[in-house]
C-alpha positions in Angstrom: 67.4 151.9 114.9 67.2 152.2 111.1 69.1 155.6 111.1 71.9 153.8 113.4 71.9 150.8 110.5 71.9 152.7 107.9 75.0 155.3 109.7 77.1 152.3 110.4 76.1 150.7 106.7 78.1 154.0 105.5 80.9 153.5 107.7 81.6 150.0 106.5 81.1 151.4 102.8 83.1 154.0 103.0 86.1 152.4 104.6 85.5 149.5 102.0 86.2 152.2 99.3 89.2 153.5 101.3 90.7 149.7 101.4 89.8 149.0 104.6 88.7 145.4 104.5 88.6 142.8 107.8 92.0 140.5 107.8 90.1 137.8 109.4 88.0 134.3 107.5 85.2 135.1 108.5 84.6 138.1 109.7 82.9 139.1 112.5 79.1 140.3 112.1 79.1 144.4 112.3 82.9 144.3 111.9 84.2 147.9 112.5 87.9 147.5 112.3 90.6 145.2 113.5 92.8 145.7 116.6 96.8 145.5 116.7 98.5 142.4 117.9 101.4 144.1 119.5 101.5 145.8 122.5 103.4 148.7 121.1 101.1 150.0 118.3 98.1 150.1 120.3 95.9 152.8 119.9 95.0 153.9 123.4 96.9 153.2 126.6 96.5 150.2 128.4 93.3 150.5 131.3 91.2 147.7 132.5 87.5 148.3 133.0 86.7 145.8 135.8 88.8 142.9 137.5 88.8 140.4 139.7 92.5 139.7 140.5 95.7 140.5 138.9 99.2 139.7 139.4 102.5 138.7 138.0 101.4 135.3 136.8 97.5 135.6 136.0 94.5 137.8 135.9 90.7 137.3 135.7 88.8 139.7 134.0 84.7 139.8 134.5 82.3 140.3 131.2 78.8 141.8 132.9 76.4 142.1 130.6 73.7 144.5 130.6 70.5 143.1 131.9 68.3 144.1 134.3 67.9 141.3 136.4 65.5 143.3 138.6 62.9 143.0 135.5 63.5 138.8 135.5 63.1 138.9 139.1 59.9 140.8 138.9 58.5 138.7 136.3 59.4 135.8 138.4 57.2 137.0 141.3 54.4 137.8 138.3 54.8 134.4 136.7 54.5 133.0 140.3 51.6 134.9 141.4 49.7 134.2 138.1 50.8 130.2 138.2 49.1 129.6 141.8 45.9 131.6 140.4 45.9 129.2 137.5 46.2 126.3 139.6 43.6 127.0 142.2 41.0 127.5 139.1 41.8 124.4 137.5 41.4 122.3 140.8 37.5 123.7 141.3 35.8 120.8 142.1 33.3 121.6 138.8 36.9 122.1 136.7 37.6 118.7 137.7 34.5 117.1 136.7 34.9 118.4 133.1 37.8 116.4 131.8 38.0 118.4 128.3 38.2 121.6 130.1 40.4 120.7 133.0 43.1 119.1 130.2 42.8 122.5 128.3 43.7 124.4 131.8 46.4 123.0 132.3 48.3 124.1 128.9 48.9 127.5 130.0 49.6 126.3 133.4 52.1 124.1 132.0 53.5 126.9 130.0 53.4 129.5 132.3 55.5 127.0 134.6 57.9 126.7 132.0 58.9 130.8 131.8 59.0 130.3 135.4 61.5 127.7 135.6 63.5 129.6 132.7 63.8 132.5 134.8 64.4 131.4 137.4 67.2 129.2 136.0 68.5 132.8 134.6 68.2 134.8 138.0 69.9 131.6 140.3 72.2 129.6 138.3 73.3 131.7 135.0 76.8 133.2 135.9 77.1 137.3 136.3 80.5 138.7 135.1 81.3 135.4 133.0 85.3 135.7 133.2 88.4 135.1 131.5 91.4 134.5 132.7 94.9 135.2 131.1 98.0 133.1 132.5 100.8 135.1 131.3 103.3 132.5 132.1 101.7 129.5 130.3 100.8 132.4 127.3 97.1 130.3 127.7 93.6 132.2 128.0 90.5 129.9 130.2 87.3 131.6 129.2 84.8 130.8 131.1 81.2 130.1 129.1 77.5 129.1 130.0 75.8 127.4 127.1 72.1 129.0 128.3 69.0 127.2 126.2 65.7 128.6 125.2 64.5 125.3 126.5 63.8 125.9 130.5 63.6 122.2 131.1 67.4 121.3 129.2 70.6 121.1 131.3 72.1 124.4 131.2 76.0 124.3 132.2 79.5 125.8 132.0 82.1 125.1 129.6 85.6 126.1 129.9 87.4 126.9 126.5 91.8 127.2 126.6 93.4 128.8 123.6 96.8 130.0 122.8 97.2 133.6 123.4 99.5 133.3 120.3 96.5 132.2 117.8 94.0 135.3 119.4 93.1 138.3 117.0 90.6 141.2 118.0 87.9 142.7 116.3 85.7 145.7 117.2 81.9 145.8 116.5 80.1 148.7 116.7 76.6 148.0 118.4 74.2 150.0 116.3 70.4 149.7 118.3 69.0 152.0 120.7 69.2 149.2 123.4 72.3 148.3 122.8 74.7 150.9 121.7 78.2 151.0 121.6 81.2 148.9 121.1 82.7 145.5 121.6 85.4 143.6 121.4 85.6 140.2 120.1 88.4 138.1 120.0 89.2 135.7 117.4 90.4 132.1 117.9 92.6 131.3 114.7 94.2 127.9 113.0 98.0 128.6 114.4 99.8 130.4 111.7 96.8 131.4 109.6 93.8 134.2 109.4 91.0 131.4 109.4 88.8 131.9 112.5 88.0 128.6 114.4 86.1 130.0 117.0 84.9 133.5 119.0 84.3 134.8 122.4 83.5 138.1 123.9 85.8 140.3 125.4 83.3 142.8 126.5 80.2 143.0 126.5 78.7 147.0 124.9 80.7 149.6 126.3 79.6 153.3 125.3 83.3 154.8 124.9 85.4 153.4 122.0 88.4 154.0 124.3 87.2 152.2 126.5 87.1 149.6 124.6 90.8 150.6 122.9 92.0 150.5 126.6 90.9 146.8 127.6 92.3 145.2 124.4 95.6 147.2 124.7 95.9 146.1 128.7 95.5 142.5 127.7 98.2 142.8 124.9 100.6 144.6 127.6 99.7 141.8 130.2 100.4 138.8 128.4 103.8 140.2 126.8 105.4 141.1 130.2 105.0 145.2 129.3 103.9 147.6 132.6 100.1 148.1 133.2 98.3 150.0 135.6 96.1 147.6 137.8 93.4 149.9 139.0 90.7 149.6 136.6 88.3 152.3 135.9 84.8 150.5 137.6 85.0 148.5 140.9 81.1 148.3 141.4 79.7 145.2 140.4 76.2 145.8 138.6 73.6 144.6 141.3 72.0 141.2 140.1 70.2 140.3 143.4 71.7 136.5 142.9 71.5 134.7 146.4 75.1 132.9 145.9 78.3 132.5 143.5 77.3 131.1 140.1 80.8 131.0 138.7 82.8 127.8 139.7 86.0 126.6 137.9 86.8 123.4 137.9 89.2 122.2 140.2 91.8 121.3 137.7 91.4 124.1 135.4 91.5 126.3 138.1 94.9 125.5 139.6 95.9 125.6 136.0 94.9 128.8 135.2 96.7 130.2 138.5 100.0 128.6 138.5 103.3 128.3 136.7 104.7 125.8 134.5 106.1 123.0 136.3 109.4 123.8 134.1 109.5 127.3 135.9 108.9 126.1 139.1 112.1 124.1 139.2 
């Protein structure tokens, strides 16, 4: 991981010297470079890397990131296994009698509970594929967010942010640890007419090729100014998660929203 650091530390100091510097206030952290606006100076030809639906008024994009849920579902069943041991010791009639001891028991009980109930809000109810989804007729972007706590026993739930397409800038980071190499793209939220960032979300999550990467940036700036895009994308597997149901569910309003016209272009 240091040698990766200390390669991309280079980079950014030798483009620095070259006048290379990020356009945006702030930057983002392991800034590599900034991405055209238009669709027409673009470095790579437009490609999508997974998607959910596309047509002529909106398209949803998924953002899977790279966990292996089969590990949280194994430590689920570990965390289970060793909780019920716990519990059945601590409930011995001479436990019992021993007030001191029995009260000391139950703090790893207690905690052990707690890393089951977090996991187990991870494996059931946190979202796989968190999408966007870009309405090229309202020129609007609805990306679809879960605020996840460290705290197992806080409400975990999903906010929907909506921002102009118009005030959106991109950024590519390059990834630089041995579990997480590669690129992403970021995309900046901007006060309209200005370079100061408001707020961020990810466009994709690591990806290993940088034209990859190049190719999902340049089909959303093709998309959302009317220009021809291909709409196979280059993955239709979804990475196996193991989850029991659908954890992504737009609200009802936001969803029509996203999906529909103006009421100007209807008429």
């Amino acid at each position: 991981m240091g040698k990766l650091k200390r390669r991309s530390k280079k980079i950014a100091e030798r483009e620095a010297a070259r006048g290379i510097h990020p356009r945006l206030t702030p930057p983002v952290n392991n800034w590599d470079e900034d991405l055209p606006d238009l669709a027409e100076d673009q470095h790579y030809p437009p490609q999508l890397i997974r998607v959910n639906a596309i047509n002529d008024v909106w398209m949803e994009i998924p953002r899977f990131e790279y966990i292996m849920w089969g590990a949280i579902w194994f430590s689920v069943l570990a965390l289970a296994i060793f909780l019920t041991m716990s519990v059945c010791f601590a409930f011995l009639p001479r436990i019992l009698l021993d007030f001191l001891f029995f009260f000391f028991a139950c703090i790893p009980i207690f905690v052990c509970f707690s890393f089951l109930v977090y996991c187990l809000k991870m494996v059931l109810f946190e979202p796989r594929g968190a999408p966007i989804r870009f309405n090229r007729k309202r020129q609007k972007v609805y990306v679809y967010e879960y605020q996840r706590s460290i705290w197992p026993w806080k409400r975990w739930h999903p906010v929907i942010k909506v921002f102009d397409w118009a005030d959106i800038n991109a950024e590519r980071v390059l990834m630089a640890g041995h579990a997480d190499w590669g690129h992403r793209i970021y995309c900046a939220v901007c006060k309209p007419g200005t370079l100061e960032v408001m707020d961020r979300f990810i466009l994709t999550w690591t990806v290993g090729s940088v034209f990859d990467a190049y190719g999902l940036w340049s089909h959303c700036c093709h998309y959302m100014q009317a220009k021809p895009v291909p709409t196979a994308p280059l993955l239709t597997k979804a990475p196996a998660s193991w989850t029991p149901f659908n954890t992504v569910r737009w609200p009802a309003d936001i969803d029509r929203e996203s999906t529909t016209v103006p009421d100007s272009q209807q008429a």
